[in-house]
N, C-alpha and C positions, 0 to 999 in steps of 0.2 A: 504494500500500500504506500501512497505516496502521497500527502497534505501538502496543500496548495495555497497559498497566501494571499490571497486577492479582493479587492476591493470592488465594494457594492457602486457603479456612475451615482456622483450625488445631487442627481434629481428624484433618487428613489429614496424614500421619505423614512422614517423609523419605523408607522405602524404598515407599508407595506413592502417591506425589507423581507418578512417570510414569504409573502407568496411570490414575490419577484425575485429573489434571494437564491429560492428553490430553483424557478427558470431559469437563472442565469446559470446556478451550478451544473443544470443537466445541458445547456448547450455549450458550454466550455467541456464539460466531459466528453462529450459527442463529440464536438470538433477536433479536441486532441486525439479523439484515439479513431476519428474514422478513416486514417490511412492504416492502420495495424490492426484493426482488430476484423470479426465477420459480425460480432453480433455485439451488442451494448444494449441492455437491459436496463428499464428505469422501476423501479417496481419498490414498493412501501417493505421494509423488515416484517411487520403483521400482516402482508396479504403474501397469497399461495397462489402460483400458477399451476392449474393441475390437468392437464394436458387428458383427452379423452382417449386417441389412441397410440397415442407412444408411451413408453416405462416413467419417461420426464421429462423436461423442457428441451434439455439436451439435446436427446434423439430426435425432437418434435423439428427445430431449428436444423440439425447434419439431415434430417431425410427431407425439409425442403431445399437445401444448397444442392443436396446429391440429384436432385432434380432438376436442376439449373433455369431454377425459379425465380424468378425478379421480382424481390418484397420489399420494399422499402418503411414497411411497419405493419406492426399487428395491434389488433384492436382485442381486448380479451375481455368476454364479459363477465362483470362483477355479480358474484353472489352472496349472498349472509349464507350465514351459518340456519339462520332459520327458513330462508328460502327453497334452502338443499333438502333440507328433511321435510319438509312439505310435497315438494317435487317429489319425494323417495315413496312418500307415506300415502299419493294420490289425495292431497286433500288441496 
């Protein structure tokens, strides 16, 4: 891991330094690494991507590359915890 020292432009204000703060950190992330990397992932510590037919994300992302698939993002839909089990339970 590698911490990065950098400053919020100061026209972004105190109280919206987190949600702007956040967007800036992911397109500085983006930008540095999209000559080296194949996939960069933005995704919350508390949320789970749980992939319907591959083992995990992993495999989900090398079986569309090995398809020589042009994605330029995914869109993944969000469910609660109590959503699923309603979905499971047919109610």
């Amino acid at each position: 891991m590698e911490v990065l020292s950098w400053k919020l432009p100061s026209y972004i204000t105190q109280s919206d330094g987190h949600y702007y703060g956040q967007m800036f950190a992911m397109e500085d992330c983006l930008f540095r690494s999209i000559n080296h990397l194949d996939f960069v992932v933005f995704n919350d510590l508390d949320e789970y991507i749980v992939p319907l037919q591959y083992v995990n994300i992993s495999s989900t992302l090398l079986s569309i590359q090995k398809e020589n698939i042009t994605v330029i993002a995914f869109r993944v839909q969000n469910l609660s915890y109590y959503e699923a089990r309603d979905k499971l339970h047919g109610q």
